[in-house]
C-alpha positions in Angstrom: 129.2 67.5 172.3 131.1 64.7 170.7 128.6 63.9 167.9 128.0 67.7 167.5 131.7 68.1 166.8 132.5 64.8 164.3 128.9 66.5 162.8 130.9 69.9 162.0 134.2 68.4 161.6 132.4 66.2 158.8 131.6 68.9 156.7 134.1 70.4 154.3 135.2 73.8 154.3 132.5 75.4 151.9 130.1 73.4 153.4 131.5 75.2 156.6 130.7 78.6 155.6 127.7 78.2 153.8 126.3 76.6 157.3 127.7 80.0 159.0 125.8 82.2 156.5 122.9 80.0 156.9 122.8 80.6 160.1 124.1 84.5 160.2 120.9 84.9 158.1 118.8 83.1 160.9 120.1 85.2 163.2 119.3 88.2 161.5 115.5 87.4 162.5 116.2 87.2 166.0 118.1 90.1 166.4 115.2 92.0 164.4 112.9 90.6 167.0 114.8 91.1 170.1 116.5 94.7 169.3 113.3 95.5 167.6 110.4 93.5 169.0 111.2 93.0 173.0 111.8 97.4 173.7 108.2 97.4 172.5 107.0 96.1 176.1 108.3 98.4 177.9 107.3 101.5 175.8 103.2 100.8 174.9 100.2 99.7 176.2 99.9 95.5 176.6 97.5 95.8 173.5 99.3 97.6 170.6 102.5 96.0 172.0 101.0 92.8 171.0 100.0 93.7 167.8 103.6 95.3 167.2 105.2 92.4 168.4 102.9 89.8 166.4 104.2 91.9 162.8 107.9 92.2 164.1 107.9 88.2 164.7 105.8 87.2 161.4 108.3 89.5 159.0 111.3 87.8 161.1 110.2 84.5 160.0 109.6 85.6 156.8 112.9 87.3 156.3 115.0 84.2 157.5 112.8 81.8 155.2 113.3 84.1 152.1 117.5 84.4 152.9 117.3 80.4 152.7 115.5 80.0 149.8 117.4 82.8 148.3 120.8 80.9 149.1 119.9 78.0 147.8 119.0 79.9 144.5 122.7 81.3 144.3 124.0 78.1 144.4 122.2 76.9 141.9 119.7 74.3 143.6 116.5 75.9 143.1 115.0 78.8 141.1 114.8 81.9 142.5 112.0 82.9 145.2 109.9 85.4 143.1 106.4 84.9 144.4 108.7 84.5 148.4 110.3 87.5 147.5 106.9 89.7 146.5 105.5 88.1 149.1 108.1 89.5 151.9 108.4 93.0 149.8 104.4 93.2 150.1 104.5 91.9 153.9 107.3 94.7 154.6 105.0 97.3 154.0 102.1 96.7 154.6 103.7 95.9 158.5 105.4 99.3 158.0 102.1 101.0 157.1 100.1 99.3 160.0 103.0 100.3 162.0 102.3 103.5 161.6 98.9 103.9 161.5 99.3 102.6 165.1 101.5 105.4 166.1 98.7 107.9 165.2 95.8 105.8 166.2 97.1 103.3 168.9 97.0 105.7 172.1 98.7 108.9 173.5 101.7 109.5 174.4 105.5 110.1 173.0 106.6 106.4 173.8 103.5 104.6 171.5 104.9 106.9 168.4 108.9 106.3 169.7 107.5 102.2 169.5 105.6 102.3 166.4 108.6 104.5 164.4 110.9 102.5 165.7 109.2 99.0 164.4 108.3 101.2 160.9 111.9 101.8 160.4 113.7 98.3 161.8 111.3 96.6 159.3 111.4 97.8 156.1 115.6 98.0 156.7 115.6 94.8 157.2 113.0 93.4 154.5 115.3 95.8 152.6 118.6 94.0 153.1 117.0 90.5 152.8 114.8 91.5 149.7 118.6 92.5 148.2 119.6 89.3 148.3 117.1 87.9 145.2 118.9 90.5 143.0 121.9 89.7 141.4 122.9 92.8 140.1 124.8 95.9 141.8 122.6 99.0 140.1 119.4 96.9 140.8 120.1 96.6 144.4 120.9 100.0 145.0 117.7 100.8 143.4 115.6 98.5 145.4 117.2 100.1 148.2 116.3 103.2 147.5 112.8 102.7 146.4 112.2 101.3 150.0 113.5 104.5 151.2 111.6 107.0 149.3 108.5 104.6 149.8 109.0 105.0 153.3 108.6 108.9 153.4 106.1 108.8 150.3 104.0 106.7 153.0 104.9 108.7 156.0 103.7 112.3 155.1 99.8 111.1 154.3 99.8 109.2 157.8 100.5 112.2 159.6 104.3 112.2 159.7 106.0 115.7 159.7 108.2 116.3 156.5 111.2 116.7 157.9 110.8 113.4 160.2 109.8 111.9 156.8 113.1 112.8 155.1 115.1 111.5 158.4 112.8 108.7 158.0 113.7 107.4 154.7 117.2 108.2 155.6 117.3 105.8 158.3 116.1 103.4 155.9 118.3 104.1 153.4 121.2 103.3 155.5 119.9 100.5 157.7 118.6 98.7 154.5 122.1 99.5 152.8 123.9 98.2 155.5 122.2 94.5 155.9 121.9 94.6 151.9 126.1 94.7 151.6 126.4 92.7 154.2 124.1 89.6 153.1 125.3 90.1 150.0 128.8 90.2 151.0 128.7 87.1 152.7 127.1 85.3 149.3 129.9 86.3 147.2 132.5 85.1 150.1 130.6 81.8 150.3 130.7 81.4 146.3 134.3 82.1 146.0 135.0 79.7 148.6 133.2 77.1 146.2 134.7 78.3 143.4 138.5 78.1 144.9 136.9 74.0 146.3 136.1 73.6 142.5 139.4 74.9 141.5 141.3 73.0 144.0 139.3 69.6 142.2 139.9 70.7 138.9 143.7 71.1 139.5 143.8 67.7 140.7 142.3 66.4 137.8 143.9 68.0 135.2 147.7 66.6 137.1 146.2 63.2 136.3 145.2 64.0 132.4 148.4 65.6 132.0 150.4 62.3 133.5 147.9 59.7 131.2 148.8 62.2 128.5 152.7 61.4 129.5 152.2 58.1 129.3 150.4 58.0 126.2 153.0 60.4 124.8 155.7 57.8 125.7 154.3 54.7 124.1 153.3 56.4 121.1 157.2 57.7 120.9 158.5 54.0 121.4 155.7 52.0 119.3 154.8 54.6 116.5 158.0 54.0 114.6 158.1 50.4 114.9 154.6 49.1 114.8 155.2 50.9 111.3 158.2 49.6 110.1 156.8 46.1 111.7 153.6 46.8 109.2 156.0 47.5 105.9 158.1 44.4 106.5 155.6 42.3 107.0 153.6 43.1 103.8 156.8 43.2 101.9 157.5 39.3 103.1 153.8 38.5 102.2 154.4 39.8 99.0 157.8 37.7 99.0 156.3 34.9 99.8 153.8 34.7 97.5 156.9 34.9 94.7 158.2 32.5 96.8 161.5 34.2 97.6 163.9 33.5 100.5 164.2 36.7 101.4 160.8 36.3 103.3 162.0 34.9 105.9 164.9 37.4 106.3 162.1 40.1 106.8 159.9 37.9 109.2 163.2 37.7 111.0 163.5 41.6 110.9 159.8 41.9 111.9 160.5 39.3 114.5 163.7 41.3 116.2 161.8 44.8 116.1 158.5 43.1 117.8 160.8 42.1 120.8 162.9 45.7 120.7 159.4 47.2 121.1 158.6 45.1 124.0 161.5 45.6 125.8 160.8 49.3 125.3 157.4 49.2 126.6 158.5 47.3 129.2 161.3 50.3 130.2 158.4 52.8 129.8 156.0 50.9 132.0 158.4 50.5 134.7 159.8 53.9 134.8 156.1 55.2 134.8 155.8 52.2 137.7 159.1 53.6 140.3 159.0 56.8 141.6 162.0 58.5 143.1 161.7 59.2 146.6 163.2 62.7 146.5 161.3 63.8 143.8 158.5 62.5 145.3 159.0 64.5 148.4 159.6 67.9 146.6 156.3 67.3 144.3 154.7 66.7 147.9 155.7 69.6 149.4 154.8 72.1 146.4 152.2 70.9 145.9 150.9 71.1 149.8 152.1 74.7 149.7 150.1 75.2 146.9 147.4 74.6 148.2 147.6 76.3 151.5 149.2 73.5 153.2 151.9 73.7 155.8 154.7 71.0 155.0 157.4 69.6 156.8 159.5 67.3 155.0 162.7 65.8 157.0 165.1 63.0 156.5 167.4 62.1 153.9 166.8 59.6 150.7 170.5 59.1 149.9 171.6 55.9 149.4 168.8 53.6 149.3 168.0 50.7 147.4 165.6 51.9 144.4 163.3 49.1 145.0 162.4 51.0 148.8 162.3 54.3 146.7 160.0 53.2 145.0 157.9 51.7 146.9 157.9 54.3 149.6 157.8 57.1 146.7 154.5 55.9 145.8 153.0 55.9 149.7 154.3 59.7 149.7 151.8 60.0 146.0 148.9 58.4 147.7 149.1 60.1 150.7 149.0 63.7 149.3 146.7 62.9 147.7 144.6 61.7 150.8 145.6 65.2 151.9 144.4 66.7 149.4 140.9 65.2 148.8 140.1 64.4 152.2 139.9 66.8 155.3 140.7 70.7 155.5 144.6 69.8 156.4 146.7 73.3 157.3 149.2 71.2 158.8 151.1 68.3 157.3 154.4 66.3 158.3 156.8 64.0 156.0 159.5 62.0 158.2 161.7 59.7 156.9 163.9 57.4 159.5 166.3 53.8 159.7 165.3 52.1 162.6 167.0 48.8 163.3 167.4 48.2 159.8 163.9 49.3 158.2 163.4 52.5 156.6 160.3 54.0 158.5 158.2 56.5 156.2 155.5 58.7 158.5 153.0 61.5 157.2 150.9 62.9 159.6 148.2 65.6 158.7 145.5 67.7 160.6 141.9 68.8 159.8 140.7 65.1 159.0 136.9 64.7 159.2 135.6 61.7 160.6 134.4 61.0 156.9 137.6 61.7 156.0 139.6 59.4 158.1 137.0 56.6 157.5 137.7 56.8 153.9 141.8 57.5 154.3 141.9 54.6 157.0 141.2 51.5 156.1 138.4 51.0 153.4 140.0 53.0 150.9 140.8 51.0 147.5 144.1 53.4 147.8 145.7 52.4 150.9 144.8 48.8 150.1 146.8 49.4 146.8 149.7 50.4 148.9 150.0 47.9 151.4 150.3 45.3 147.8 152.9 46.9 147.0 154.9 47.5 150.2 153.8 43.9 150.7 155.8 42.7 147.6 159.0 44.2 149.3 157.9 43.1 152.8 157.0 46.5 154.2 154.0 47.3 156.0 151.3 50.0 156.0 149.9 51.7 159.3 146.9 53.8 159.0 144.7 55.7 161.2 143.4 58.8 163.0 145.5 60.2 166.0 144.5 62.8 168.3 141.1 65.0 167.9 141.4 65.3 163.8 144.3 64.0 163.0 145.6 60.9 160.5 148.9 59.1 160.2 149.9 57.1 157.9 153.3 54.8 159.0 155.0 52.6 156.1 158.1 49.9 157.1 160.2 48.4 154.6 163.1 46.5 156.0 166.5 47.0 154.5 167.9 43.0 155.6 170.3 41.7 153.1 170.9 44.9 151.8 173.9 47.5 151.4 173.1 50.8 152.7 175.5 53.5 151.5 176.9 55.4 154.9 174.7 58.3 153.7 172.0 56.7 154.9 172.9 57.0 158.9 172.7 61.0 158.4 168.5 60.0 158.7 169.0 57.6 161.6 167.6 59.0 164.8 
């Protein structure tokens, strides 16, 4: 049970429901074979009941192996079943026919027709509504659908069928057909929205980190635009100087000197503000963006009054974190806590949903908590991380607050 469970709690959430549809599909065949197939025995004679139930289990098979083919072509990894799909569409009546021509030739009596009528109808609805599932578009479908159904009483009136139980016939086909056809194809466009919302989710993430490199490249080009090119202008006016061999060259190198070491005091004030992150703001950013994404979070605990050096530091475990949260597992459930205990501030984020994958790669291989335990390590905090209970992860970072002045403020977090 354990390994069948880390197997499903590995998978993502698309990955999730595409397994379920998988399998809804398989299940289709056996209920056509057990609601259709198995009455058989009891109504006929141990030979046509054979044959009946032979056709009922071959189209079943053929059904499921045409929905997973057919799947796999929505998705995109192979091209769509046409020879599997005129193969099933071909199979589906020609069982039908035979079907029937076994209700007027198999042997007497109202249960061999009830049998025979009963498998006629049960498979062409369901070659119907699995057939559907190779057409993309609505007005096609609904077609197909109904060219099973007139087909059905076209064939039924030559074998013998009476006109009216044609018509009630073709009816039944309509409808039973209709029914499985919306509901596979129902379940494909739930399963490629959940993919598409997966992708979106990604391509959110992505784009927050293009738009903080474009930030950062905004910021240096504000702070070195101006004086690389006032740096460039000076120093081909004192080349020009020089070569008249005026004094005032040095006077400019001078300049050129002073704005070179302005510049990289700026780029030094831009590198370090993109390097500290405010707690606070890093909390907030944490929880919006967790709600965002359908993410229950609890953030408690108070940042007031400490040093900026354990702000920044623990601001950057909260980044990583989310982020872990984000990318890893199907969280609904996450928990921010921040405590003093005996003089270290204690940072905890605990989260749900974590896949054994997940938690391998959050724990302690991952190049990101490695990344934070350097930097907690140059303010000699520590980094705990791990999976607690059935699927969940916690993360613990410790950075002690010795030799430091904590504002008052701060005992408001102490518990």
């Amino acid at each position: 049970m354990s390994g069948a469970g880390g197997w499903w709690r590995a998978k993502t959430t698309p990955a999730k429901v595409e397994t379920y549809t998988r399998w809804s599909f398989h299940f289709f065949a056996v209920i056509e074979v057990t609601a259709i197939g198995l009455p058989v025995f009891g109504e006929t004679g141990t030979a046509l009941s054979g044959w009946l139930i032979t056709m009922v289990v071959v189209h079943a098979v053929l059904c499921a192996l045409t929905a997973s083919r057919t799947l796999d072509w929505t998705r995109g990894r192979r091209e769509q079943p046409v020879r599997l799909l005129w193969a099933l569409g071909a199979a589906t009546y020609v069982f039908a026919v035979t079907a029937l021509v076994l209700r007027e030739h198999g042997g007497p009596g109202d249960d061999t027709h009830s049998a025979a009528a009963t498998v006629f109808v049960g498979i062409l609805a369901f070659g119907t509504g699995t057939t559907a599932l190779g057409v993309r578009d609505r007005r096609r479908a609904v077609a197909l659908i109904a060219g099973f159904a007139c087909g059905a009483a076209v064939v039924s009136v030559p074998l013998g069928v009476p006109g009216i139980a044609a018509l009630v016939t073709a009816v039944a086909v309509f409808m039973g057909g209709g029914g499985l056809a919306a509901t596979s194809v129902f379940s494909v466009w739930l399963l490629n929205a959940v993919y598409e919302l997966d992708e979106a989710r990604e391509t959110r993430a992505r784009l927050a980190v293009a738009e903080e490199r474009l930030r950062f490249g905004r910021d240096l080009h504000d702070v070195l635009g101006r004086n690389l090119a006032v740096i460039a202008l000076k120093s081909e006016l004192a080349v020009q100087l020089a070569r008249r061999e005026r004094p005032e060259a040095v006077e400019q190198m001078i300049e050129v000197q002073r704005i070179a070491q302005e510049s990289q005091r700026e780029v030094r004030a831009v590198v370090r503000g993109y390097r500290d992150a405010d707690l606070a703001t890093e909390l907030a950013g944490a929880q919006g963006v967790l709600a965002a994404a359908g993410i229950d979070c609890t953030v408690t605990g108070d940042t007031a009054g400490l040093p900026a050096e354990v702000q920044s530091a623990l601001g950057w475990v909260v980044r990583e974190t989310t982020t872990n949260v984000l990318r890893h597992g199907e969280a609904g459930q996450c928990t921010v806590g921040l405590r003093v205990l005996e003089g270290r501030v204690v940072l905890t984020v605990e989260n749900d949903g974590v896949a054994v994958r997940a938690g391998g790669n959050t724990g302690g291989g991952g190049s990101g908590i490695a990344g934070l335990r350097e930097r907690l390590a140059m303010v000699e905090g520590t980094l705990e991380a791990g999976p607690v209970g059935a699927d969940g992860f916690r993360v613990v970072a410790s950075v002690p607050l010795t030799g430091r002045t904590v504002d008052a403020n701060v005992s408001g977090v102490t518990s």
